[in-house]
C-alpha positions as CSV (number, residue, x, y, z in Angstrom):
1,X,-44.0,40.6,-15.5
2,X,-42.4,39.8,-18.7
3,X,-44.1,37.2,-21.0
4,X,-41.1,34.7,-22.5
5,X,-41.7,32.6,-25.4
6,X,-38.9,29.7,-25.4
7,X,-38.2,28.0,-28.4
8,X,-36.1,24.6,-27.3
9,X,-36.1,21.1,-28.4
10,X,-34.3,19.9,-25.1
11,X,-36.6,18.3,-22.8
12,X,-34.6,19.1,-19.9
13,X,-35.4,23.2,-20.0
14,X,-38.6,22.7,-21.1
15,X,-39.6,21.0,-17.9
16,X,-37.6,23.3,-15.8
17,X,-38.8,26.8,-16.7
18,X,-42.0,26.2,-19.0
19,X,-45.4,27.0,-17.9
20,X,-47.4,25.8,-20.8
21,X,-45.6,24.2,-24.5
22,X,-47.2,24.0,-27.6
23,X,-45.7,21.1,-30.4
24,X,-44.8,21.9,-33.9
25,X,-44.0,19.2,-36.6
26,X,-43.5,19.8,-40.1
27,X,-44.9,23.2,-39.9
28,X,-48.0,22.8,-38.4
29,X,-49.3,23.0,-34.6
30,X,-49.7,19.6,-33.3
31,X,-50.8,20.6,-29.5
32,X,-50.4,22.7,-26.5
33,X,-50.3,21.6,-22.7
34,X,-49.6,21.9,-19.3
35,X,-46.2,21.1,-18.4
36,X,-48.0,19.7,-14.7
37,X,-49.8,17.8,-16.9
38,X,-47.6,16.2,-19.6
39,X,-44.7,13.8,-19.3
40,X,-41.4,13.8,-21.6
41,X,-42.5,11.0,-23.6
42,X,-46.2,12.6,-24.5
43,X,-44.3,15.3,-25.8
44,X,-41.4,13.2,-27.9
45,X,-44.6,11.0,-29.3
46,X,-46.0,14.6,-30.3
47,X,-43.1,15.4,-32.0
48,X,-42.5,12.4,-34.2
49,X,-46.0,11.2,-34.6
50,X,-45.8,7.9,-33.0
51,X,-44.2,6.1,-29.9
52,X,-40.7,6.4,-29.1
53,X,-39.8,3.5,-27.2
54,X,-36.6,3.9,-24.7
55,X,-35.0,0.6,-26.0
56,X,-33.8,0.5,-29.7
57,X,-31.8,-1.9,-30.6
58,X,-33.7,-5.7,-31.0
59,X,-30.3,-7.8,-31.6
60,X,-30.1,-11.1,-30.4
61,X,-26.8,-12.6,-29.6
62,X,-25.7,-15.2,-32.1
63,X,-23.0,-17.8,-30.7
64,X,-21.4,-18.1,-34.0
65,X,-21.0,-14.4,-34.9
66,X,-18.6,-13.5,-37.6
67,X,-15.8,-10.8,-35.9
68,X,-15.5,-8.4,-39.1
69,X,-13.2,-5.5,-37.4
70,X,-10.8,-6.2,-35.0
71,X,-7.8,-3.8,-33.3
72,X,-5.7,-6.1,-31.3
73,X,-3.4,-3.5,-29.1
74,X,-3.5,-0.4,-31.5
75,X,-2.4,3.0,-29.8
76,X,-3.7,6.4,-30.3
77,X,-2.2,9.6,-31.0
78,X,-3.2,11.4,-27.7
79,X,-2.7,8.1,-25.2
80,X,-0.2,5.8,-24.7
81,X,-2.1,3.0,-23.6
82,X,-3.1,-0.4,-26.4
83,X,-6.2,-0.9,-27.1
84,X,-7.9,-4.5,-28.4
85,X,-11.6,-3.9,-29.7
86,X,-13.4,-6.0,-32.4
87,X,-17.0,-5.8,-33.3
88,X,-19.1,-8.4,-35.0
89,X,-21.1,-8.9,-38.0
90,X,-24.5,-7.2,-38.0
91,X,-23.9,-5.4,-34.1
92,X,-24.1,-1.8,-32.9
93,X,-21.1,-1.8,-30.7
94,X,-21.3,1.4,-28.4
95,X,-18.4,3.3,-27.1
96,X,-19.0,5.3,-24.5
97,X,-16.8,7.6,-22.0
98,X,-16.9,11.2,-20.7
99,X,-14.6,14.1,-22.3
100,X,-11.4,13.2,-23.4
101,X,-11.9,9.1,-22.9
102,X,-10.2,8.8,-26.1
103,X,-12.9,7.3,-28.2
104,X,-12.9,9.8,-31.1
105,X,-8.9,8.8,-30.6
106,X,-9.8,5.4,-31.3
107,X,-12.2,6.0,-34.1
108,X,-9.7,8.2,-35.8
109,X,-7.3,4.8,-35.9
110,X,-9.6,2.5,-36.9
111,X,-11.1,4.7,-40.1
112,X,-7.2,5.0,-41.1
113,X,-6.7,9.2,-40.3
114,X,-4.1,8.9,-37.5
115,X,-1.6,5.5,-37.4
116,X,-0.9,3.6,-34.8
117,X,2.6,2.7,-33.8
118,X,2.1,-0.8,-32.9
119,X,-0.6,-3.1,-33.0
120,X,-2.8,-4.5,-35.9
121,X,-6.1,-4.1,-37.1
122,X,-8.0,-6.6,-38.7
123,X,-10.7,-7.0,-41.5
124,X,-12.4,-10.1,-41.9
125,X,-9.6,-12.0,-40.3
126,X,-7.0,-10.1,-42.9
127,X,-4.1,-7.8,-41.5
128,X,-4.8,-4.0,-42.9
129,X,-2.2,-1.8,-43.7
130,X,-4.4,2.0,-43.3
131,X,-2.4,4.6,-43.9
132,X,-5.6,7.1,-44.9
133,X,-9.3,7.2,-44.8
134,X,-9.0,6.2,-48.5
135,X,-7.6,2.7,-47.8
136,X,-10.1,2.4,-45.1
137,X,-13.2,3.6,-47.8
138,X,-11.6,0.6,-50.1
139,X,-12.0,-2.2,-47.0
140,X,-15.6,-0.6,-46.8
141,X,-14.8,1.2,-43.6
142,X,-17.0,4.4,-43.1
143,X,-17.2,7.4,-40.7
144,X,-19.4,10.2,-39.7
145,X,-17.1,12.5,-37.8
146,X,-18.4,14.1,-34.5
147,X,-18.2,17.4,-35.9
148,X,-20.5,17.5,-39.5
149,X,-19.9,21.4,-40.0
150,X,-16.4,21.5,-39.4
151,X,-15.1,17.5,-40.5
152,X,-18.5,16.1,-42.6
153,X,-19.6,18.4,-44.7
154,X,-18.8,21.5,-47.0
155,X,-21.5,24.4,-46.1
156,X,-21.0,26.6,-49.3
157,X,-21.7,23.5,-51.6
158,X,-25.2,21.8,-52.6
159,X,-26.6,18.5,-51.2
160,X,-26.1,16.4,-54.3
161,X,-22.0,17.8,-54.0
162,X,-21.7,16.6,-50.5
163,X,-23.7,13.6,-50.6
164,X,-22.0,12.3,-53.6
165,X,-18.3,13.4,-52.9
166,X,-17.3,9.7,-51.8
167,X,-18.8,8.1,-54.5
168,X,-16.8,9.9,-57.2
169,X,-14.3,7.0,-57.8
170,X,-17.5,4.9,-58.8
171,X,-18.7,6.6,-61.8
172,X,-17.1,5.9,-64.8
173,X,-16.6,9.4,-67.1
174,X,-18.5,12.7,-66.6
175,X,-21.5,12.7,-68.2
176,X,-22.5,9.3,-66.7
177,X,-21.7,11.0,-63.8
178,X,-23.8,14.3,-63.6
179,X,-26.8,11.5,-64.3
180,X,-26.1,9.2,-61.7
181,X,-25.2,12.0,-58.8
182,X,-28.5,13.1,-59.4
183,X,-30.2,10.0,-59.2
184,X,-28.4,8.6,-56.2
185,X,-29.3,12.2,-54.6
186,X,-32.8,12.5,-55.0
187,X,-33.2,8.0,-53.7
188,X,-31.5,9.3,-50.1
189,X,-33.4,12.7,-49.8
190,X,-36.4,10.4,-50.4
191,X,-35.0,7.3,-48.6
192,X,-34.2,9.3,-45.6
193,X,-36.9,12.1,-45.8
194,X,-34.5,14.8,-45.7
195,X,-36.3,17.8,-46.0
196,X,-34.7,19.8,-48.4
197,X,-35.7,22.1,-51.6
198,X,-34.0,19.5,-53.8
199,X,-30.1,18.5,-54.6
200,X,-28.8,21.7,-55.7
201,X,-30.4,23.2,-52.5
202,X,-26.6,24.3,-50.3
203,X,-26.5,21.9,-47.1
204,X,-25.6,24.8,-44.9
205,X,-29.1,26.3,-45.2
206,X,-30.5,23.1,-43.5
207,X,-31.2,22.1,-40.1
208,X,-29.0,20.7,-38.1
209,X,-31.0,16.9,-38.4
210,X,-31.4,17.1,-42.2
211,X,-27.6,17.9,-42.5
212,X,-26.7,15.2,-40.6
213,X,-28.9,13.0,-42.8
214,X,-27.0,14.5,-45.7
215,X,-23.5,13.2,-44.2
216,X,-24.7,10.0,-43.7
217,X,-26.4,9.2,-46.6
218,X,-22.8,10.1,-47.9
219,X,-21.7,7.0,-46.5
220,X,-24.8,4.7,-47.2
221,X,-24.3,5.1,-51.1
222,X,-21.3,3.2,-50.5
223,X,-21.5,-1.1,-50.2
224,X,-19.7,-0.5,-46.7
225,X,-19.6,-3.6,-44.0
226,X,-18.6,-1.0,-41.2
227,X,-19.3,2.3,-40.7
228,X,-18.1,3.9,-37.2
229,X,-20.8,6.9,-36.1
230,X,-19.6,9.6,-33.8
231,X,-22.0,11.5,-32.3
232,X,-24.5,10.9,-34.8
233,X,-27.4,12.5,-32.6
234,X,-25.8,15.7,-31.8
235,X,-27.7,18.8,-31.9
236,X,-30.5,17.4,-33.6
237,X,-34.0,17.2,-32.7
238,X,-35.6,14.3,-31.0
239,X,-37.6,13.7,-34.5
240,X,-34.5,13.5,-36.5
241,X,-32.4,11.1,-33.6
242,X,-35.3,8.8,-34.0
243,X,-34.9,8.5,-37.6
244,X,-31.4,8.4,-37.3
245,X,-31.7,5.4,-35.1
246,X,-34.4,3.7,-37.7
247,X,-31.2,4.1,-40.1
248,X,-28.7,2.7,-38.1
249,X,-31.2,-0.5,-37.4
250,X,-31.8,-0.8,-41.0
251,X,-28.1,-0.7,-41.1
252,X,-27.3,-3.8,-38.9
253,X,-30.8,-5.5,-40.1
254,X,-29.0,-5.7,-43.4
255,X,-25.7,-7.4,-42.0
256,X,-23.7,-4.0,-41.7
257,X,-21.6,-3.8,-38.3
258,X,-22.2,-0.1,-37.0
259,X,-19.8,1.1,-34.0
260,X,-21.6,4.0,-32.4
261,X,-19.5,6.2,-30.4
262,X,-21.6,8.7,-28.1
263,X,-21.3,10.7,-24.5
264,X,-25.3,10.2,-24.1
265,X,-25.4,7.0,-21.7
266,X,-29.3,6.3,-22.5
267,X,-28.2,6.3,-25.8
268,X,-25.6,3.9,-25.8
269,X,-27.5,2.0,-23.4
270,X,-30.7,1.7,-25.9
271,X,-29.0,1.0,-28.9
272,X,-25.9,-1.1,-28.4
273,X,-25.2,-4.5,-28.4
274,X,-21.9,-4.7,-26.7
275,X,-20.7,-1.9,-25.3
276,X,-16.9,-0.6,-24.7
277,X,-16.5,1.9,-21.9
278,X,-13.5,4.3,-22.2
279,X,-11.4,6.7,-19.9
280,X,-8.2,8.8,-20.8
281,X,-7.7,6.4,-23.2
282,X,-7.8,3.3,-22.2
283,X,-10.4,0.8,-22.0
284,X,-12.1,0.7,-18.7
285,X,-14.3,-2.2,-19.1
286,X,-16.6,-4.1,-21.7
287,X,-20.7,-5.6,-21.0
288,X,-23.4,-6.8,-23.5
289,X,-26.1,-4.4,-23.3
290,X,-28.4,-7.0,-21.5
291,X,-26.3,-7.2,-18.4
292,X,-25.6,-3.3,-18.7
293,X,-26.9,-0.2,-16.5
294,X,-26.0,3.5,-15.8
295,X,-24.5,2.6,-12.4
296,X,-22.4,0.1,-13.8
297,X,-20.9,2.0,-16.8
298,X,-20.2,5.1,-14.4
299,X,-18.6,2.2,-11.7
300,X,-16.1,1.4,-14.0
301,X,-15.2,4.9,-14.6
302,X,-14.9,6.0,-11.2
303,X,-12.4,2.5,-11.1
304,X,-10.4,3.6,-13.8
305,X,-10.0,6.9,-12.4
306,X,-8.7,5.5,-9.1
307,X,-6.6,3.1,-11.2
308,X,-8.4,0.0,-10.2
């Protein structure tokens, strides 16, 4: 006889124990229904304030594609098995795989953290030589690491200090500095709506979505021609992944590659291009995302794992 009020932004629960839901955005009631009579996507459009379509990406396939990153039998830390990937100028590529496929593995080599032993990676047809993130940053390589609270951000410190941090090297002397770090600041709260009291407001007081904005905006204030995502939708709000995904179009619109690394198959499915499909390391297959399903993704998996 208890009354429970549930306070959940995953669809899943919400449909499986709610009687009734009522919609907040920005602070203000929006609705409340019936779960009998609502559907998933009624409530998403309530929560963003227009439609949410299940298919993201609009890319179109061009024959003469420029390959701007290419790993041609790298090896990762944890696996012992090479790896050739490449993406191509203005593509998502998705990586997807269940725990411990290796793709963070493989992210980790290509943004220059861990080294490969063997192999080569490539930039615009030129051999790279990564021995840090640093070198990768300065052949306009970018990531946003799976884990923003632990790897992408740091909590105690403001916005403008963690949105800025990688564009140091770019401004000139001090005072030219203090200027500018506010100025590029207060474009990406604005650019990317990130709600926020201002850039002296400290990042670890925001929600999860708005910090994530935070970390990549980081990256964005950089010229970059690749930047590898991890995760970028985790444990954020269904608002928020949709403008994270309006980002990431703008990204590739623009002639950016973007290599999306994620565990959520629609996801991957809805925004990729190509898509690379990992297990314990190793590559298990590779489909265009017109030709690619759920069954077929998880049917190369279940190979893999049989050693097919």
């Amino acid at each position: 006889g208890i009354s429970i009020i549930y306070i959940s932004h995953r669809m899943e629960e919400i449909f499986e124990i709610g009687d009734r839901v009522t919609v907040f955005r920005d602070g203000e009631k929006i609705d409340t229904l019936n779960i009998k009579d609502t559907t998933e996507q009624k409530l998403i459009q309530l929560m963003i304030g227009r439609e949410f379509k299940e298919s993201y990406s609009e890319y179109k396939i061009d024959e003469n594609r420029e390959i701007v990153l290419e790993a041609e039998n790298v090896i990762t830390s944890k696996y012992k098995d090479p790896i050739s990937f490449k993406t191509y100028k203005g593509e998502i590529t998705g990586i997807f795989g269940l725990v411990g496929a290796g793709r963070t593995e493989l992210a980790r080599v290509l943004f220059g953290i861990d080294r490969s032993p063997c192999g080569t990676i490539k930039k615009d047809g030129k051999v790279l030589n990564l021995k840090s993130a640093k070198d990768a940053i300065n052949n306009k390589i970018g990531m946003v690491p799976e884990d923003r609270k632990q790897l992408g951000l740091v909590l105690k410190h403001n916005v403008q200090d963690n949105l800025t941090v990688v564009k140091l090297k770019d401004l000139p002397w001090l005072l030219k500095s203090d200027r500018e770090e506010a100025q590029i600041t207060d474009h990406y709260i604005n650019a990317l709506s990130i709600a926020t009291r201002g850039g002296q407001q400290i990042v670890g007081r925001l929600s999860g979505g708005n910090q994530q904005k935070v970390v990549i905006s980081k990256w964005l204030s950089l010229d970059l021609d690749v930047l590898i995502l991890d995760e970028p939708t985790r444990g954020i709000d269904v608002g928020a992944k949709y403008e994270i995904y309006c980002i990431i179009n703008r990204l590739v619109e623009e002639g950016k590659s973007v290599i999306m690394i994620s565990s959520e198959l629609p996801e991957v499915l809805g925004m990729s291009d190509r898509i690379y499909i990992m297990n314990e390391g190793r590559l298990a297959g590779e489909v265009d995302a017109s030709e690619a399903t759920q069954e077929y993704i998880m049917s190369c998996i279940l190979k893999a794992d049989k050693g097919e």
